[in-house]
LOMARDREN-286635 format. One record per residue (C-alpha): residue number from 0; chain; x, z, y. Coordinates in pm, whole numbers, always signed. Example, Ala and Ser with C-alpha at 12.3 -4.5 7.8 and 13.67 -1.06 7.14 Angstrom:
BEGIN
R;k;c;px;pz;py
R;0;A;+1230;+780;-450
R;1;A;+1367;+714;-106
REM end
This chain:
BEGIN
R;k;c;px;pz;py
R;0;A;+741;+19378;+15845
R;1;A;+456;+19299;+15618
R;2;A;+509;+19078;+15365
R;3;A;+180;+18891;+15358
R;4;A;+338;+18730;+15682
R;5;A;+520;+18520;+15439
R;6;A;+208;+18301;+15360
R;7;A;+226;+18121;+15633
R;8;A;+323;+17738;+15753
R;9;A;+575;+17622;+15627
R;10;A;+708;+17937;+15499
R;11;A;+867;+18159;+15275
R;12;A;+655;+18227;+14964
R;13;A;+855;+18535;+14829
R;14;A;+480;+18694;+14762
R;15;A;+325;+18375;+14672
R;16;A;+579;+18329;+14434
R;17;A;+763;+17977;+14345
R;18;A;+903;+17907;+14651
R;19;A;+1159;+17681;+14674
R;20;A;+1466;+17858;+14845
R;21;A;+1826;+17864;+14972
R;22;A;+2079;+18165;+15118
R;23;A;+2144;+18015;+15412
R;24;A;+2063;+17670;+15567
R;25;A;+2117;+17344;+15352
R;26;A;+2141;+17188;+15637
R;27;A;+2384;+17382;+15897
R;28;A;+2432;+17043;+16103
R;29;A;+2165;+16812;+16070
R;30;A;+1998;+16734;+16372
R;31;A;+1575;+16811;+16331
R;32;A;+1312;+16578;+16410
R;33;A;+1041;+16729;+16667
R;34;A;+665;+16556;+16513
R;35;A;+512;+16810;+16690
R;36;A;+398;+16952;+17017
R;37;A;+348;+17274;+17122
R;38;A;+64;+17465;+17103
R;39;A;-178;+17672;+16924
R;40;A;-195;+17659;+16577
R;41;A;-457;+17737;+16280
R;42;A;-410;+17725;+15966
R;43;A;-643;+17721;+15678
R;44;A;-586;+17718;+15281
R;45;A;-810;+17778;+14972
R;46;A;-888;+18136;+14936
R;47;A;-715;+18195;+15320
R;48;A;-896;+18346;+15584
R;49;A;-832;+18183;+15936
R;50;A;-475;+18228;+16039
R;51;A;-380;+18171;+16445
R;52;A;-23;+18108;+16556
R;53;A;+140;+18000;+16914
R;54;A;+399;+17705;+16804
R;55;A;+676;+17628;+17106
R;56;A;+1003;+17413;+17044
R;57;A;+1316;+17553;+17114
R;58;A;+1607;+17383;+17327
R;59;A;+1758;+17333;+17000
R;60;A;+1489;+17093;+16816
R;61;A;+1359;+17400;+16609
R;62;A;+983;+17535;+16626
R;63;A;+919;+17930;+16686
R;64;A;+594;+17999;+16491
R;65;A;+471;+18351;+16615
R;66;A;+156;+18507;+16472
R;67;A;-89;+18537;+16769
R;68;A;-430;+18728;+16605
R;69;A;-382;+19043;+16768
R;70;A;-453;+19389;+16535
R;71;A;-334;+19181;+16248
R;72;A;+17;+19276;+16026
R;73;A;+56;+18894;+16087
R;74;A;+68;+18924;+16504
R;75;A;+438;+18906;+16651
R;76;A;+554;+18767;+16299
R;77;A;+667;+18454;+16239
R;78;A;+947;+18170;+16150
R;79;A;+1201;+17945;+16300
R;80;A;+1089;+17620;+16119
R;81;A;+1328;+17288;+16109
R;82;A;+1189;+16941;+16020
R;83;A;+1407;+16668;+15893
R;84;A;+1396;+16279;+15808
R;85;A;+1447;+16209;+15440
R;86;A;+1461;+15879;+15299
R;87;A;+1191;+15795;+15006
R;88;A;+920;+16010;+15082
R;89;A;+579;+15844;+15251
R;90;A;+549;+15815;+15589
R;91;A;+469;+16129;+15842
R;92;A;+599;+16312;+15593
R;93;A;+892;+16525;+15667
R;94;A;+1098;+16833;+15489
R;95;A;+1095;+17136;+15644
R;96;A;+1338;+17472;+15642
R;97;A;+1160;+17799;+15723
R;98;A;+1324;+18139;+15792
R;99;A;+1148;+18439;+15837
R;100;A;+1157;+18631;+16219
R;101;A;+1036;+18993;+16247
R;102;A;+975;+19190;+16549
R;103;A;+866;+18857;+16767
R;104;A;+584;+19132;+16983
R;105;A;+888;+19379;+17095
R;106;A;+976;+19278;+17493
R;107;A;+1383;+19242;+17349
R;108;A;+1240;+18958;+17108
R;109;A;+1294;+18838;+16780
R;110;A;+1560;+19023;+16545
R;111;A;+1851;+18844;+16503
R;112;A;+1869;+18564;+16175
R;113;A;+2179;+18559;+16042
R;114;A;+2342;+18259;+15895
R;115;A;+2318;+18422;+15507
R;116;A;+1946;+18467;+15543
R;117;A;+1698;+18303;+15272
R;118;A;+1578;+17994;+15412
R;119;A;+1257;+17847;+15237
R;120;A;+1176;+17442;+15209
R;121;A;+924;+17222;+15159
R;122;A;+713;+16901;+15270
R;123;A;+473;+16887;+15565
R;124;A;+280;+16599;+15690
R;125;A;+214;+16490;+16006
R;126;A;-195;+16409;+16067
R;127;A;-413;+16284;+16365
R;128;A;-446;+16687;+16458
R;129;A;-189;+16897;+16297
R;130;A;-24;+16880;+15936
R;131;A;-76;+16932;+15579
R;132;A;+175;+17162;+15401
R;133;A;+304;+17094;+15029
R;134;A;+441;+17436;+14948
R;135;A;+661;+17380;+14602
R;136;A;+637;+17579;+14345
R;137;A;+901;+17688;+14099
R;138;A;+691;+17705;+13780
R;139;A;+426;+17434;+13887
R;140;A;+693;+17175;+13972
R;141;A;+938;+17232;+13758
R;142;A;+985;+16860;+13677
R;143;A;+1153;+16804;+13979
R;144;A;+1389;+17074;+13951
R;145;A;+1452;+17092;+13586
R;146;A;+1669;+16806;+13616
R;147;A;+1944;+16955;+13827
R;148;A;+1949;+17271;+13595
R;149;A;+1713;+17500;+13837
R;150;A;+1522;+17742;+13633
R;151;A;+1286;+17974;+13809
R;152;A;+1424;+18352;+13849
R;153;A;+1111;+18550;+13954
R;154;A;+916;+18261;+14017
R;155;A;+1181;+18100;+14332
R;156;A;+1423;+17831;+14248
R;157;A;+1743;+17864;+14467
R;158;A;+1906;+17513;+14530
R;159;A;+2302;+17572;+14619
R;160;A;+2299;+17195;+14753
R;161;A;+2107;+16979;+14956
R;162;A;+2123;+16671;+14699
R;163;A;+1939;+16819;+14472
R;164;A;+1721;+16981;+14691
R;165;A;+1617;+16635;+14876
R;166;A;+1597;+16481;+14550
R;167;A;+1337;+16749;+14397
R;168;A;+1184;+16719;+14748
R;169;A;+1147;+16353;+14690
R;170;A;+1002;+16388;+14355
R;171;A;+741;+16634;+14503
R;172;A;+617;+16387;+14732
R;173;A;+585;+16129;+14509
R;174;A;+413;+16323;+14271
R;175;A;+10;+16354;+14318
R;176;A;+41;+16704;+14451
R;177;A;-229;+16815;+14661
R;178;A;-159;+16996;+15038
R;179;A;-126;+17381;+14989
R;180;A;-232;+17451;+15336
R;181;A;-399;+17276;+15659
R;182;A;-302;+17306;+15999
R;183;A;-482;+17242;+16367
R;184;A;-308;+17205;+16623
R;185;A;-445;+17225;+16973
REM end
């Protein structure tokens, strides 16, 4: 798998750097919220060429996102992505857990995620014709993870909890931090 599939919606960030991370799910039993509908998806960033991706929802409230631009390290990549409620954040805005899926083009599917796997979080917004992704940063928004004792190891700060995850979530979006990435989806 190519790494640079890792810059995508809300995603890992293990090449970007600063991601904010867990191994395995903070939230094993929380039921996701589905803001979106399928489609096709395009995301665009500063300094990011056109990215395409084919979004479905799964039986069990998550999204597939599968990298659709064909002759691309990107195409038959993607992530299972889970959006959640949280209290105290604006409204449309939702968190989101991302874990990486490799092999998506092969006719067996997806490899298999198991439950120990990194999953990657962060805050997207719901617009009129997609969503705008706040991607955290370690270093950058340290503030909101300083607090709970989080110290960036190689640029990623791993939460072991979902408190103080959702509460360095919530200080993120309350903060004036700008949208990382922008998404269409048709």
């Amino acid at each position: 798998m190519n790494r640079s599939i890792l810059g995508l919606l809300l995603t890992s960030c293990l090449l970007l750097g600063g991601c904010w991370q867990a191994n395995g799910s903070l939230y094993p039993k929380a039921d996701p919220v589905t803001p979106f509908h399928a489609g096709a998806l395009t995301m665009t960033g500063k300094d990011l060429k056109s990215q395409h991706f084919a979004l479905t929802l799964d039986a069990n409230h998550s999204y597939r996102m599968i990298g659709t631009d064909k002759g691309t390290d990107e195409f038959g990549e993607g992530f299972i992505l889970r959006i959640f409620n949280l209290r105290g954040i604006p409204d449309n805005m939702y968190v989101y857990e991302a874990v990486s899926l490799s092999h998506c083009n092969n006719p067996a599917g997806c490899d298999a995620v198991k439950a120990s796997d990194p999953r990657y979080y962060g805050l997207v917004h719901v617009t009129a014709h997609g969503a705008e992704e706040i991607r955290p940063d370690c270093d950058k928004d340290a503030a909101a993870t300083k607090p709970f004792g989080i110290k960036s190891d190689s640029g990623t700060c791993t939460f072991a909890n979902r408190d103080s995850l959702e509460t360095s979530l919530t200080m993120l979006a309350q903060s004036e931090r700008k949208p990382n990435f922008f998404y269409r989806l048709k």
